[in-house]
N, C-alpha and C positions, 0 to 999 in steps of 0.2 A: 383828335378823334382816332380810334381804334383801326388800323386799314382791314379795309373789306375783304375777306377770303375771297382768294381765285377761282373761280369754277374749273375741276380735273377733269378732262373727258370722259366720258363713260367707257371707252376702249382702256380707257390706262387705270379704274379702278378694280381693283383685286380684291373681295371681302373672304373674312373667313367667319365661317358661323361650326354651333356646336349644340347638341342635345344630350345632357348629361345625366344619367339616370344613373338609377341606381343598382340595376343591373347592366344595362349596355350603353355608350357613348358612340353618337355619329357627331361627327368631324364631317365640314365640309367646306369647298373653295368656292365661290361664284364670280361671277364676271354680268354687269348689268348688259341687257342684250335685246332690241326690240322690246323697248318697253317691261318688260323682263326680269328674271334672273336666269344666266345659265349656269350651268356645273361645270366645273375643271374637273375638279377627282372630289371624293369622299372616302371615305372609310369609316369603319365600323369596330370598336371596340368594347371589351368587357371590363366593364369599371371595376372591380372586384380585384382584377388582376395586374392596375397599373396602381403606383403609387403616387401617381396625384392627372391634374390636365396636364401639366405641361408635356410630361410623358407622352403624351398620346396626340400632341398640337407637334411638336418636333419629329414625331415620326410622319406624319402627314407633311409636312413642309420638307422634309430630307425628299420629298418625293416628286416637288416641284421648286423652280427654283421662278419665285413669286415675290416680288414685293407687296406686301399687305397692307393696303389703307384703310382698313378700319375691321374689328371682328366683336363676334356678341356672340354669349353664353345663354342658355336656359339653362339654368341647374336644378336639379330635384332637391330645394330646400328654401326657405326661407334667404331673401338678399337684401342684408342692413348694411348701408355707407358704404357700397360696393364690396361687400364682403359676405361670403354662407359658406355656412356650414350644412355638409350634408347629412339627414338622421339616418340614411339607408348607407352610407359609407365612412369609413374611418381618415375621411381628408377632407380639406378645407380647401378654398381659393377664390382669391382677390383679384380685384381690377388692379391695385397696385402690385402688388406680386407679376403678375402678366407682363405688365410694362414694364418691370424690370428683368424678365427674363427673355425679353423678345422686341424690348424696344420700341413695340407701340405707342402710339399718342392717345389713339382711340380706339376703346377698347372697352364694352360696359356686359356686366352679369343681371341677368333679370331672372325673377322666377321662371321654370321652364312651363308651367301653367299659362304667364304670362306671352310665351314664345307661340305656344300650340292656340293663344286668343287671338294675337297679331294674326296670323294665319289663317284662324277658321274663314272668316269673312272674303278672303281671298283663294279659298282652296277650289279646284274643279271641282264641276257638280256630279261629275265622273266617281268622285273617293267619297261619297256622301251618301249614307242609305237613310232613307227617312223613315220613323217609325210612328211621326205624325205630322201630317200636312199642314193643320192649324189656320192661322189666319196669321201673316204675319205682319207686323205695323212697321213701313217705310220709316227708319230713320230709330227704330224701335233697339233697348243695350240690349247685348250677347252676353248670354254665360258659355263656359265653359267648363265639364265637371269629369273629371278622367281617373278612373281607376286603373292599380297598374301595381308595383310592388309595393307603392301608398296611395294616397289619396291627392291628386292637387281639385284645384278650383281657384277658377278664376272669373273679369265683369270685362267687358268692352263695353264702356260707359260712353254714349252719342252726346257728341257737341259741337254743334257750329257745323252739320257735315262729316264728321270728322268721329271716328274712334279711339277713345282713352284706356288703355290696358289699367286694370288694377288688380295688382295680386292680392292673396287671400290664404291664408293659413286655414282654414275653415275646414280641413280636413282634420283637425287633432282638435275641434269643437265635441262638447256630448255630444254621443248617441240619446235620437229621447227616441224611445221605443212607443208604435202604436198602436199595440193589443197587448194584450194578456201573454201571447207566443213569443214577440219582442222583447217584453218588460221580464222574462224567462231566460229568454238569451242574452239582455244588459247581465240580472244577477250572475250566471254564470262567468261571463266576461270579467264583469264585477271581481269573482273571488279569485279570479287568475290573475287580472291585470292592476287590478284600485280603478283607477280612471280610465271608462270606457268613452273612448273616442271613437267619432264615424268612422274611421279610418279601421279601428281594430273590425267592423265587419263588412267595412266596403273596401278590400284590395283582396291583392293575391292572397295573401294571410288570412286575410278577412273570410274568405269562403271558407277557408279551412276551419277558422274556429265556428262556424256556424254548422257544418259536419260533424264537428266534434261535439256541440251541444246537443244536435237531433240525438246524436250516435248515447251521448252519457242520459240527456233526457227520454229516450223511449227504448234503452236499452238493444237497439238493433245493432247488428254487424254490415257493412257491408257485404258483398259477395267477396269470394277468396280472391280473385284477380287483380280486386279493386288496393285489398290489403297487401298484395305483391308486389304491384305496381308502387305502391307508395314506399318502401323499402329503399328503393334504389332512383326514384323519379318524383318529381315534384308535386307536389300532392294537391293542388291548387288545380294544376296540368290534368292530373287522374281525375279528380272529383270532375272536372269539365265534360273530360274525355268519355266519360262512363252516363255522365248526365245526358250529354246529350244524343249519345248513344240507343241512350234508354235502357242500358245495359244491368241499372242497379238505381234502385230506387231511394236508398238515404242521398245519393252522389246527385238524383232527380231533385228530391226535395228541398236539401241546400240550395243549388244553384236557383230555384226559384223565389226562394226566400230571400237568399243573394237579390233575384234581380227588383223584388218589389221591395226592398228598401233603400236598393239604387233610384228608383222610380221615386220615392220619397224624398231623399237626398237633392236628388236632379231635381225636384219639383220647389221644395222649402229655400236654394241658391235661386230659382226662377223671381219667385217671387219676393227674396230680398233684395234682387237687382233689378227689379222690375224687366226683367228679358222678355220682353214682351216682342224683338226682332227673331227669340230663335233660342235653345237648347242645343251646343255639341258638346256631346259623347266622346270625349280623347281618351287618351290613353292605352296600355296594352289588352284590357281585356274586353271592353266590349266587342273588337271585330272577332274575338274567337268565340263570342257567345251569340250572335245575332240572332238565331235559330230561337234561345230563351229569350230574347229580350223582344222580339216580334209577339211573345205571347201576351196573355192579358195579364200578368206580374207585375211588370213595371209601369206600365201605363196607368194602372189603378194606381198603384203606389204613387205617379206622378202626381194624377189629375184627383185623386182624394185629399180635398183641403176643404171640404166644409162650403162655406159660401161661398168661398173663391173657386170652387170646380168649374163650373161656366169658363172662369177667367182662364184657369189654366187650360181648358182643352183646345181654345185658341191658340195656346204657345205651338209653333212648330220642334221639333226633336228631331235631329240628324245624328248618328253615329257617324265618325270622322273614319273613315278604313283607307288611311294613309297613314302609316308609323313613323315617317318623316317632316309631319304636319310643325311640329316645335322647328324643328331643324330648318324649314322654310323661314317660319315665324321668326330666327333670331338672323338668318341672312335679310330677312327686310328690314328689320332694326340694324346690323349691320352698316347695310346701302344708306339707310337715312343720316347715320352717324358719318361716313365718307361724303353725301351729299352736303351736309350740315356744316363738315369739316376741312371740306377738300380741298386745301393746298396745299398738304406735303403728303407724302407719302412714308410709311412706318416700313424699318426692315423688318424681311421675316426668313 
């Protein structure tokens, strides 16, 4: 017979977790604590600028001198046989790779979708803004749908008590457009891109090309500031900034159009996972947009489904406005992996 793992004390396990995006990466240590997790350190880096994780795992660990029993990735990309590749970066990384740079035992990558799922169900009701109250059904699956420099989605699938993360590419699915103004902004998409994916007009990108269509479709300009600002500043950032502003009326109208096919989007994952517990909102953009997404854009866009509208205006909807929400999500998978696994301890 196989001998039984030792149970580690909770004082003597050390986890490391990480959220890896594809613009920024948080790194982080915890320590299980009161039921808990607490933080050592963290830190914060710009994925763009290292060449690869481990880069940015060994500067955090030069920073504490930790033995690591157990650590979990969310990464912004698809994770086949403990392996992804990132489409928002020009690097790769492995569970095996890890363990052989760091000597771990345990040590697993999941979609960061998947990370920010673990989490929702868990997070204060403090980071949580609800944009509808609904009706929510005890014991009822979670989605999860975040926009951000792409698109993820994810399910927290109920059984037995208990939550099943399942990841989801569903952001590089068609776009199927629901009027005549949509089916205008696929074609244009269409002739720049071939394959219009959700993704091409629900992320950071996403807004912009939906700007660009109003702008080439109805021949407007923005106001000159808006055009300044985009020169030298992120144009996603401007179009927000000005929207919400109300400073400039094409920068108003994208972002609304933006939110009610987010509303769509969020509503069409509701109801293929039956989320009938609940709708969050991850990712980096909706806390910067709450202001448009409190209007009536996205909530039509959610709850217009025909004979299912009744159904969906029951779903509750929370925007998640905690940017470390994944980062939590992969130190609980983390802890469960040390729990799971815990008789030795890995150097770090």
């Amino acid at each position: 017979m196989p001998k039984e793992p030792k149970q580690v004390p909770e004082r003597d396990i050390v986890i490391l977790a990480g959220d890896i995006g594809g613009t920024k990466t948080n790194l982080g240590l915890f320590q299980p604590q009161d039921g808990g997790l607490n933080k050592i350190d963290s830190a914060t880096y710009s994925s763009r600028e290292a060449s690869g994780l481990g880069e940015m795992i060994a500067h955090l660990l030069a920073q504490q001198a930790v033995s690591v029993s157990a650590a979990c990735f969310g990464v912004a990309g698809s994770v086949v046989a403990g392996a992804a590749n990132l489409p928002n970066l020009d690097w790769s990384v492995s569970e095996a790779s890890l363990r052989r740079a760091f000597g771990w035992q345990h040590v697993q990558l999941v979609n960061d979708l998947v990370a920010t799922a673990i989490a929702a169900p868990r997070l204060n009701p403090s980071v949580l803004t609800s944009l509808n109250q609904g009706d929510p059904k005890l014991g009822g699956n979670l989605a999860v749908i975040a926009p951000g420099t792409g698109l993820g989605l994810a399910l927290m699938i109920a059984e037995r008590g208990r939550y099943q993360p399942v990841a989801s590419e569903g952001g590089h699915a068609d776009f199927a457009p629901n009027d005549e103004a949509e089916a205008d902004l696929w074609r244009f998409c269409h002739q720049r891109f071939g394959h219009v994916s959700v993704e091409r007009v629900l992320s950071g990108q996403g807004l912009v090309n939906i700007f660009e269509w109003l702008r080439a479709r109805d021949t407007r300009e923005p106001i000159p500031a808006v055009r300044q600002a985009m020169v030298t500043q992120d144009p996603a950032a401007v179009i927000t900034r000005y929207a919400l502003a109300d400073d400039d009326a094409l920068c108003r109208e994208a972002l609304q159009f933006f939110c009610r096919i987010f509303g769509a989007v969020a509503g069409n994952l509701a109801l293929t996972g039956m989320a009938t517990g609940g709708v969050f909102l991850g990712g980096g953009i909706p806390p910067k947009i709450l202001p448009a997404l409190r209007t009536a854009a996205f909530m039509e866009g959610f709850i217009s489904k025909g004979r299912f509208s009744d159904f969906m205006q029951a779903i509750p909807v929370q925007v998640i406005c905690e940017d470390r929400a994944a980062l939590f999500g992969a130190a609980q998978r983390a802890y469960e992996l040390a729990a799971i696994n815990g008789d030795s301890h890995d150097s770090g």
